[in-house]
N, C-alpha and C positions, 0 to 999 in steps of 0.2 A: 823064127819069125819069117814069114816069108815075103820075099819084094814085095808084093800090093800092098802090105798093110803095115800101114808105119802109125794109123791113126793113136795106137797109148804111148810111142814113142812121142807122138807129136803133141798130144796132151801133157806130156808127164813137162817134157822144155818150155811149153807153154806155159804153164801154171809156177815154174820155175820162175823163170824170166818174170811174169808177172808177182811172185811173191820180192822178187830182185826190188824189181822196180817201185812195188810200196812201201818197203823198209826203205828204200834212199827219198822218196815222200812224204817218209814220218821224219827223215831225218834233216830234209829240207822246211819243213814246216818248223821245228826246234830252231835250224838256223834262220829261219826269219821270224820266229819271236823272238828270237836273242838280238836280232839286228835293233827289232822295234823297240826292244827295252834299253838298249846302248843310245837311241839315238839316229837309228839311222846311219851316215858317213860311211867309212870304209867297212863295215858289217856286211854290207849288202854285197861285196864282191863274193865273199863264198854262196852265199845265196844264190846269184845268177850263175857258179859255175856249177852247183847242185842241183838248181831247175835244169839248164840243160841236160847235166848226168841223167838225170829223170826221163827226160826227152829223148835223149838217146836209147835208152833203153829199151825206153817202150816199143819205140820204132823197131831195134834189133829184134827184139821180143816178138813181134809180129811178123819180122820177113821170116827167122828162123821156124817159128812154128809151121807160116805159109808155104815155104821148104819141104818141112819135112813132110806135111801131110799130103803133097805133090807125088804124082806117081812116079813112079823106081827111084833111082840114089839121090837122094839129093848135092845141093853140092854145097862146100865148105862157106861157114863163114866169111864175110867180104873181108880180109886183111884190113881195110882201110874202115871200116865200125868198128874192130875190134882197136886199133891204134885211139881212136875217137875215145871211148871210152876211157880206157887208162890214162888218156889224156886231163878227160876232165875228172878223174878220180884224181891225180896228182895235182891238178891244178888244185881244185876243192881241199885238198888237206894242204898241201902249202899255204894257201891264203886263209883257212885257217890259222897255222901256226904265227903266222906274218900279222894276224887282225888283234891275235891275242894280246 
């Protein structure tokens, strides 16, 4: 491949990223009918640490892409979304187990 064209590079982590982030969508949507049918109370905390996951995503999903499809190398993931992330993955399955 050569430097200028990163464009099916950029597509392919795009479309990634974007399939990422609608599987934890469908999987936020599940945790907030489970909230609704519990009642509401502590339900809702995995819920908003799984909207953000959602949010987070997107956003990485987007600068990444916007990266790559930028002319010559791009540059590495910001260490500090990728911390973000695994953040709110662990939070989100903690307060799970914890809501259970």
């Amino acid at each position: 491949m050569s430097t200028g064209d990163h464009g099916a590079q950029a597509e392919r982590t795009g479309l990634a990223w974007r399939r990422t982030a609608l599987a934890a969508t469908a999987c936020t949507l599940l945790l907030l009918h489970m909230a609704a049918r519990r009642g509401w109370g502590t339900t809702v905390v995995p819920v908003v640490f799984a909207g953000a996951m959602v949010i987070t995503l997107v956003v990485i999903g987007s600068v990444r892409e916007r990266a790559l499809r930028g002319p010559g190398i791009p540059k590495p993931l910001n260490p500090i979304l990728a911390v973000t992330t695994v953040t709110l993955v662990v939070a989100t399955a903690v307060s799970l187990v914890a809501v259970r």
